[in-house]
Structure formats: structure tokens, C-alpha cells
C-alpha positions as CSV (number, residue, x, y, z in Angstrom):
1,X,23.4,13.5,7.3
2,X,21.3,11.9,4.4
3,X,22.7,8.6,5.0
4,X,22.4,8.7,9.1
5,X,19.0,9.4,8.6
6,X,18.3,6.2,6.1
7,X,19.9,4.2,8.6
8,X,17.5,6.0,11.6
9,X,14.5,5.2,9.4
10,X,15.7,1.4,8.7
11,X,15.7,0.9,12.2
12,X,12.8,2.4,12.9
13,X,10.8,0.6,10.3
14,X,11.7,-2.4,11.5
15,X,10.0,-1.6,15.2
16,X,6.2,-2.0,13.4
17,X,4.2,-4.9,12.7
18,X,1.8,-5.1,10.4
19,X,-0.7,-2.7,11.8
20,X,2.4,-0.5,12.2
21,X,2.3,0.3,16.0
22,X,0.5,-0.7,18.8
23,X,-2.5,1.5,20.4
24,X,-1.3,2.3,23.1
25,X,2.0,3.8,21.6
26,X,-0.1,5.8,19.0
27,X,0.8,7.3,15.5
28,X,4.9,8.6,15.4
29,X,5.5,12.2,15.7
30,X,5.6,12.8,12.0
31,X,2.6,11.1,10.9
32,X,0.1,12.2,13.6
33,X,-2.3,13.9,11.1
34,X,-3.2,12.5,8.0
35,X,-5.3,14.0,5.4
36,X,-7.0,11.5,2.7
37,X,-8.7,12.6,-0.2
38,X,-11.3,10.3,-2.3
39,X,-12.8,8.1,-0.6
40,X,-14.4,5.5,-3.2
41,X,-14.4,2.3,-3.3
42,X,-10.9,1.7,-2.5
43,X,-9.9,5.1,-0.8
44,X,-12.9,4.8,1.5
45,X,-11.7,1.0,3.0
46,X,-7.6,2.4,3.4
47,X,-9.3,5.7,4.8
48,X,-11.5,3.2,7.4
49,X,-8.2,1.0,8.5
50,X,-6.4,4.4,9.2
51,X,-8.9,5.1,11.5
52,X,-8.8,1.6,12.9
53,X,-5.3,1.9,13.1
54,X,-5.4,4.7,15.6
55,X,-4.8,7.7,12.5
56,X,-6.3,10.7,13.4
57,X,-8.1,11.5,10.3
58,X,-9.3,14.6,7.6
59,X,-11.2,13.5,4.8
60,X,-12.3,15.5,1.5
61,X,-14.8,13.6,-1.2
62,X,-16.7,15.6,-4.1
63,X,-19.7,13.1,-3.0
64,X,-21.0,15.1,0.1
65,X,-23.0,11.8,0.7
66,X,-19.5,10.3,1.8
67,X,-18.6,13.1,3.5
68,X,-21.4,12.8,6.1
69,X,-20.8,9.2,6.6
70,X,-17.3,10.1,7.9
71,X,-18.5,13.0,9.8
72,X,-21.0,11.2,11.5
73,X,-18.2,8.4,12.5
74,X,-16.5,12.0,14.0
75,X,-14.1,12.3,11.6
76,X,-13.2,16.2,10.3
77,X,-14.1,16.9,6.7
78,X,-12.9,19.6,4.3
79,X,-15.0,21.5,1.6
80,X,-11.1,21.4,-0.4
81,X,-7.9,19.7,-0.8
82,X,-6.3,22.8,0.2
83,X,-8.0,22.8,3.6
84,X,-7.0,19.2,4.1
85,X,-3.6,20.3,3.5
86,X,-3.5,23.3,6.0
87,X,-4.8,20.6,8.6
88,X,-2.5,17.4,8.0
89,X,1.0,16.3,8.4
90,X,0.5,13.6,5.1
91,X,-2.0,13.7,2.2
92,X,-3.5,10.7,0.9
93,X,-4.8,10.7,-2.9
94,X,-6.7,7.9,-3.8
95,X,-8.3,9.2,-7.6
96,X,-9.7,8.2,-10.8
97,X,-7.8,9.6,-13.2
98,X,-4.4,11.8,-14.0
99,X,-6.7,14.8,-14.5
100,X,-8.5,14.2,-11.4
101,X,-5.0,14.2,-9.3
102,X,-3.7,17.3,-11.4
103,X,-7.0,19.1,-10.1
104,X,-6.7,17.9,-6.6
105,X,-3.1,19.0,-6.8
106,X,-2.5,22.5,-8.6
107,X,-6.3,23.7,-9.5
108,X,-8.1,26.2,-7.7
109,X,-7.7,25.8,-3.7
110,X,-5.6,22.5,-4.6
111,X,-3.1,20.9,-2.1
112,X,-0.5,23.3,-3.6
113,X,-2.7,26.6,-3.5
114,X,-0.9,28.3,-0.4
115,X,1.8,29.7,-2.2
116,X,5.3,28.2,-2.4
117,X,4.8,26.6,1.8
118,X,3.7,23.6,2.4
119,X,2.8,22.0,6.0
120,X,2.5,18.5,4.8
121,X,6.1,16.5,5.0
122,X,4.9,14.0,2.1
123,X,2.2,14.0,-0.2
124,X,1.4,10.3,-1.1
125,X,-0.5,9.7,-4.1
126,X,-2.0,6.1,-4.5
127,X,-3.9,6.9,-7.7
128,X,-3.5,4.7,-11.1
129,X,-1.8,7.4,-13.7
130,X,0.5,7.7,-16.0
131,X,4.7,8.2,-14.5
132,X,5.1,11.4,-16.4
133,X,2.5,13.3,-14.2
134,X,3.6,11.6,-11.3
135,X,7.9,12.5,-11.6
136,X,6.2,16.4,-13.0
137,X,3.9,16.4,-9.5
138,X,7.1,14.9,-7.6
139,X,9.4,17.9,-9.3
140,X,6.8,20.6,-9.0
141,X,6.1,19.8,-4.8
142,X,10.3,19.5,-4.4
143,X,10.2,23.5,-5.3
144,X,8.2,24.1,-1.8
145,X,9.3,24.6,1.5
146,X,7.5,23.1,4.8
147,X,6.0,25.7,6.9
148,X,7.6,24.1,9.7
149,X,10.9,22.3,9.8
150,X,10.3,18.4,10.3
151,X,13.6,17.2,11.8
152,X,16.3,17.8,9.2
153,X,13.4,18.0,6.4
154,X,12.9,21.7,5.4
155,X,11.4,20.9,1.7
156,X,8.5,18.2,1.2
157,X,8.2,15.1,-0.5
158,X,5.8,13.4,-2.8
159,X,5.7,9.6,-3.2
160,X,3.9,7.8,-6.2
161,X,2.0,4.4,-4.0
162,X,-0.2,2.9,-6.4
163,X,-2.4,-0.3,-5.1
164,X,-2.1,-3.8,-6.5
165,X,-5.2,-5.8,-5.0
166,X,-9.4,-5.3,-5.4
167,X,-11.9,-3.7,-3.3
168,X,-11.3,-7.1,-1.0
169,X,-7.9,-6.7,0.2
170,X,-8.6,-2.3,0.5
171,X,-11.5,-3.2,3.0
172,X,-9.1,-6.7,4.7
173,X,-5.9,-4.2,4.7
174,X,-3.9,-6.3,2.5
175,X,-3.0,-4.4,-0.5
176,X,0.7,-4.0,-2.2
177,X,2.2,-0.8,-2.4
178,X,3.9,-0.2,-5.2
179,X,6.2,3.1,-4.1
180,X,8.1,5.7,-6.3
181,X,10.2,8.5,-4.6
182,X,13.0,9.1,-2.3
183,X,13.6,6.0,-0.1
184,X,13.9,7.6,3.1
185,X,10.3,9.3,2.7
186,X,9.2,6.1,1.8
187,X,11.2,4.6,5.6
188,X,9.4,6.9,7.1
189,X,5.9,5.8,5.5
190,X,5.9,2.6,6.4
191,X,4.0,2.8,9.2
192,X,1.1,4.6,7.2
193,X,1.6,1.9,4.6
194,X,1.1,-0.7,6.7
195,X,-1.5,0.3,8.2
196,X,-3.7,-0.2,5.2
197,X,-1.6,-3.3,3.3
198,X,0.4,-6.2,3.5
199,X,3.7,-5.5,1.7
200,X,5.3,-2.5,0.2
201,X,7.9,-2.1,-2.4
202,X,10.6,1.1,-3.1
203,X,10.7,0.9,-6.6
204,X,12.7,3.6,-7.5
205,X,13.0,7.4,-8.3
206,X,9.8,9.9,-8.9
207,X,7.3,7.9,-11.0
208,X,8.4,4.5,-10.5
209,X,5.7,3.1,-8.4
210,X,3.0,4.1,-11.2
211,X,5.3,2.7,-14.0
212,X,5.3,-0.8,-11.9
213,X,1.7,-0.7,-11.3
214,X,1.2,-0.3,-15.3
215,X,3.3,-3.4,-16.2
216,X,1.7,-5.5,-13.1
217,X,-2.0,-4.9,-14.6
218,X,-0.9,-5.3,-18.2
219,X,0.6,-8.6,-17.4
220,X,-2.8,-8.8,-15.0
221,X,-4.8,-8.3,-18.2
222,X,-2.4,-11.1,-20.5
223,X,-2.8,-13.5,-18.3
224,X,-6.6,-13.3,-17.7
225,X,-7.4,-12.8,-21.5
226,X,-4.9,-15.9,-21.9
227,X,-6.6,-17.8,-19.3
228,X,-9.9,-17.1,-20.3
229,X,-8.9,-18.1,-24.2
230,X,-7.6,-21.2,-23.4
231,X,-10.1,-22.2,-20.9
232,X,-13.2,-21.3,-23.7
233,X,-10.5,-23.0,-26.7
234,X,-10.6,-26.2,-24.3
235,X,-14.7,-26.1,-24.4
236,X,-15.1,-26.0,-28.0
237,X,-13.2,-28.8,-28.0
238,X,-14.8,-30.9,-25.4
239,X,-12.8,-30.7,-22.2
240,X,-14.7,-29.0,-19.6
241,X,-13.2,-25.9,-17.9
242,X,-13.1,-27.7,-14.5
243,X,-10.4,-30.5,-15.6
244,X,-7.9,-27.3,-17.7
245,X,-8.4,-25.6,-14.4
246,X,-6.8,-28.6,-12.3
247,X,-4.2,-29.0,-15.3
248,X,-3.6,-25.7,-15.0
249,X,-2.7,-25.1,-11.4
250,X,-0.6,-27.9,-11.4
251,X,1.4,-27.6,-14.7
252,X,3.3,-24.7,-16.2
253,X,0.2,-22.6,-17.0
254,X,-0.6,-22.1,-13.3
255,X,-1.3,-18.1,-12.6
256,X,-3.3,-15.9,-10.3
257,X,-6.3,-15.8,-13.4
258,X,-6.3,-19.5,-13.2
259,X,-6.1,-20.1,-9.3
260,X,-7.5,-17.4,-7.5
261,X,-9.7,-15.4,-9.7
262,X,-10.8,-17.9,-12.4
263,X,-13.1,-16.6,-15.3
264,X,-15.4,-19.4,-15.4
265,X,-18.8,-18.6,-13.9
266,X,-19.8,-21.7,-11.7
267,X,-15.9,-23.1,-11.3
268,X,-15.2,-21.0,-8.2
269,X,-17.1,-19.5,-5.1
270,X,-16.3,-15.9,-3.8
271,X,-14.8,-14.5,-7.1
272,X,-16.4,-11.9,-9.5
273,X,-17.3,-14.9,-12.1
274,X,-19.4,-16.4,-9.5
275,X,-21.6,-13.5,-9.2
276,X,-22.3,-12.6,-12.9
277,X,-18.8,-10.5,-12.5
278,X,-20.3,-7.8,-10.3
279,X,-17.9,-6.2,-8.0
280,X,-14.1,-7.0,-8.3
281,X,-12.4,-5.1,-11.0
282,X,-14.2,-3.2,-13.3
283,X,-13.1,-3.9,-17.0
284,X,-13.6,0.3,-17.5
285,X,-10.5,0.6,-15.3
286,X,-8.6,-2.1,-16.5
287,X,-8.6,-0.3,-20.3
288,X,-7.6,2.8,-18.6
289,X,-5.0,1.2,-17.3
290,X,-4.0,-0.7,-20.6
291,X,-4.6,3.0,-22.0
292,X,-1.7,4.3,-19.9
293,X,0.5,1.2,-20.8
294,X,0.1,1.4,-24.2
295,X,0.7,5.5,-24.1
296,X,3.9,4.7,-21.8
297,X,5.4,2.3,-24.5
298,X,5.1,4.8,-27.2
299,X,6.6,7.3,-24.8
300,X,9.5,4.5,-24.4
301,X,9.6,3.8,-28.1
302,X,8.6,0.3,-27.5
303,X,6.1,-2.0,-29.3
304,X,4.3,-4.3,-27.6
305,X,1.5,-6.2,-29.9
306,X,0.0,-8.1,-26.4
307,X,-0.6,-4.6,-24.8
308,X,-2.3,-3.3,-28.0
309,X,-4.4,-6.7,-28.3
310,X,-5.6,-6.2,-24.8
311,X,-6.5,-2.6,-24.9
312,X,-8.2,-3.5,-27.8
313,X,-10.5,-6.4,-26.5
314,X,-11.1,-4.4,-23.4
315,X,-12.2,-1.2,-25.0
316,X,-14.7,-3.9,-27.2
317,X,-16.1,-4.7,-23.8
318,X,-16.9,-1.1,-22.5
319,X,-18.2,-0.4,-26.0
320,X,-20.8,-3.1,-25.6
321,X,-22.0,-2.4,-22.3
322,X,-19.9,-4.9,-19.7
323,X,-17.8,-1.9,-18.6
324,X,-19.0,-2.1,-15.2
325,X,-18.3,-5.9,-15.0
326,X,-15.5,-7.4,-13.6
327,X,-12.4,-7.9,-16.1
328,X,-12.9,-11.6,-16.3
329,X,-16.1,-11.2,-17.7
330,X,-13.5,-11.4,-21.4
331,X,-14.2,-15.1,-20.7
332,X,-18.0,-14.8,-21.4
333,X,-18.5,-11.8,-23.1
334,X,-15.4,-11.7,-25.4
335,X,-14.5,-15.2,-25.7
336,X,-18.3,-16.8,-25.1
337,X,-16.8,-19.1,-23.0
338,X,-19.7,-21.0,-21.2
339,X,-20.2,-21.5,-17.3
340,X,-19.6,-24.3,-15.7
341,X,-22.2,-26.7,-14.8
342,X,-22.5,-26.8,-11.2
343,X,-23.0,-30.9,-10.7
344,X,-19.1,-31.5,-12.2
């Protein structure tokens, strides 16, 4: 029965485009309510191209501010996750931290507060944290039972969906997904998932998709902090930052840092570097995140000197005041790379 429904749910997936369904065919039975809590910078954009999409919406936010930004756009909001939960057929967590999910989860009127019945079918938590709390979250929400049957589903699930992409692609609706969890709630997702990004990927089992978004923003972190060394190296040494840049991006070196989101203030419009690296990525969550990866290799029994190097340099930034600057800001404020001069 399993398999049969895989098969339904490959078929099925493969009816929506981008933006999932049409509007006039509106949300599938199983996702008609959705419930999404925190709504910062990125959970406020994916909450806004739900709505755009045609979801029919329940927010939640500690910021009351938020909240009545959404309620004046006539959107329901809850005083707890718990109420969010009574009202929605999926939950949407968007949070800071591991605590801050834990909370939202299992603390006091918590998604999980009703007992041991559930009405949500899948809880779909696109936070940054570390896999052990997400596969113990995934564990402890398989132990419940749906209030009401959903098709053959009587228990609920809980996907891991971490973001790859900045407050840009969360407000264009191009983000990556990066999904952990059974692989028929994650079929039947889809639709939700596109409806706020470009791509999603099954990763695996119950903590998978946080494990891949670890290891995608550590190499993220390598490859600026390599970009940004080699670009200042090239300066002391009198090349300018605009001619590595071209031998970069069309040589072996060639990288996201180099091409897309270069560190050199003045080299590139439209990026944080351009701006005195406000906005983007802030360099407080990228050492969070090298935090994790660096916990998660001692977990493994791994050492990795690049990962300790990085959460190093990064920490040194939020020490000395740049936490709130974008993570390429290494280039000037680690490195003291210079800008470039805007007549090259």
C-alpha cells in the first residue's frame, strides 16, 4: 500500500509547475490549510508567496508588530503555536535557532501540547539546526496519531526543509529545499514547496535535510573566505581585484563567491559588498551555522581543520562588531582587502 501510494504521489507531483497549481484549481485537499510560524526575514517572504500562491493562511510571530501586518492583509493570526496547530492541515517553522524550534515544538502550548493527537498531516520545519534535534523532533511527532485520518495516513509526519538562498530568492520564490524525512510526505509537499522555491531535494531519512544544509554553508563559508583571501593576496601584490575576478570565472577557481556574490566592494552592483555588506547574509548566522558543522563533525568523529578555521574567523567578526554585516564582509574586515576603484 506504501509503494502504490509513492507511485500516486510521483504522478501527482508531476501535474504542478512551479507555482504548484493553477488558481483556479486551488490548494489539493491535503494542503488546504497551512499554518506558518516566524515570520522574519525569510519566513515572512515564503509566508507572502503562500498567500500569493492561493494558500489559505495562519500565522504566529512573537513580534506582535508582524502579527498585525498580516492581520491587516486578512490573514488569521494565533497568540501560540499550539492554536496554529489546532487550525492547519501543515505547519511551517521558519526559526532562529534549535532552542527556539524545541520551544515552538514541545514547550508550553507548543505544536505538540494537545496530547498524543495531532490534526496536522506533516510538520515541516525549515529552520537551520543541528540533525540530532531534527531525527529526535521527527521520532517524538511519529509517536502521535492524526485526529482525523488523511487517506491511508493515520500517524503524522515531520520533514526537516532547510533553505539554501538569501532574503532575495525568499521574497523572488526561488529558494532550494533541502528535505529530510519520508519520501512520500515529501511527494506530497511539493506543491507547498514549490510554491515558495525553485528546486527541492529528498535527501534522505529524519535529519538529513539539516545535515545537507550544514555541509552546503560550510563549503559556502570555504569558498568565500578562499575567494576573499586570494582576491586581498592578489592586491598586496599589485593585481587589482577586477582582473583575478575575470581569471577567476573563467579558470578553475570559478565559484558562486567569485561570480555572483563577489566580496569586493565596488567590483559588483546588487550584491551585499556593494552596499557596505548590509543585507544579504548576516556573518552572526553564518558562525551559527559553522557552530553546528563543527559540533556535527565531533558528533561524527571527524576532523576537519577548514571548518574550525572558518568558525574561527567568523566568530573574530562578530566579536568585533561586523556581526550584522553580510558574510563577505571577511574580505574587508578580516582580510583588509581594499574596494575596488570604481573607474577600472
Amino acid at each position: 500500500m506504501a509503494i502504490c501510494r509513492v507511485k500516486y504521489l510521483l504522478s501527482l507531483s508531476k501535474c504542478f509547475s512551479l507555482r504548484a497549481f493553477s488558481s483556479a484549481q486551488g490548494p489539493p485537499p491535503h494542503l488546504q490549510n497551512i499554518g506558518f510560524i516566524g515570520l522574519g526575514n525569510m519566513g515572512s517572504r515564503m509566508a507572502n508567496n503562500l498567500i500569493k500562491a492561493g494558500f489559505s493562511l495562519t500565522v504566529h510571530d512573537l513580534n506582535s508588530d508582524v502579527l498585525d501586518l498580516f492581520s491587516q492583509m486578512g490573514i488569521p493570526t494565533k497568540k501560540t503555536p499550539y492554536e496554529v496547530s489546532e487550525a492547519s492541515d501543515v505547519v511551517i517553522t521558519m526559526l532562529p535557532t534549535s532552542a527556539h524550534v524545541i520551544d515552538v515544538y514541545t514547550g508550553r502550548n507548543g505544536l505538540l501540547h494537545g496530547g498524543k493527537l495531532l490534526r496536522p498531516w506533516l510538520l515541516l520545519d525549515s529552520s537551520t539546526i543541528d540533525p540530532e534535534t531534527s531525527r529526535n523532533l521527527s521520532a517524538t511527532v511519529s509517536n502521535y496519531i492524526l485526529k482525523e485520518k488523511k487517506g491511508d495516513w493515520e500517524r503524522p509526519f515531520k520533514l526537516d526543509a532547510p533553505v539554501s538562498g538569501s532574503v532575495t530568492a525568499a521574497e523572488a520564490g526561488t529558494l532550494t529545499f533541502m528535505v529530510g524525512g519520508s519520501e512520500e510526505a515529501f511527494l506530497a509537499a511539493k506543491p507547498l514547496l514549490f510554491s515558495m522555491g525553485k528546486s527541492a531535494i529528498h535527501c534522505g531519512g529524519a535529519g538529513s535535510g539539516s545535515a545537507a544544509k550544514i555541509c552546503n554553508n560550510l563549503a559556502l563559508a570555504v569558498s568565500m573566505l578562499g575567494i576573499s583571501e586570494a582576491l586581498a593576496l592578489g592586491q598586496s601584490l599589485g593585481v587589482s581585484a577586477s582582473t583575478l575576478t575575470n581569471i577567476f570565472n573563467c579558470s578553475s577557481a570559478r565559484c558562486w563567491s567569485s561570480d555572483a556574490y563577489n566580496p569586493v566592494p565596488g567590483l559588483m552592483e546588487g550584491v551585499p559588498s556593494s552596499r557596505d555588506y548590509i543585507g544579504g547574509f548576516a556573518s552572526k548566522l553564518m558562525a551559527k551555522d559553522l557552530n553546528l558543522a563543527v559540533e556535527s563533525a565531533k558528533l561524527a568523529g571527524c576532523t576537519f581543520p577548514l571548518t574550525s578555521q572558518a568558525q574561527k574567523i567568523y566568530t573574530e567578526l562578530c566579536s568585533n562588531g561586523y556581526e550584522a554585516k553580510d558574510f563577505s564582509c571577511a574580505f574587508r574586515h578580516y582580510y583588509s582587502g581594499l574596494d575596488e576603484p570604481r573607474d577600472q
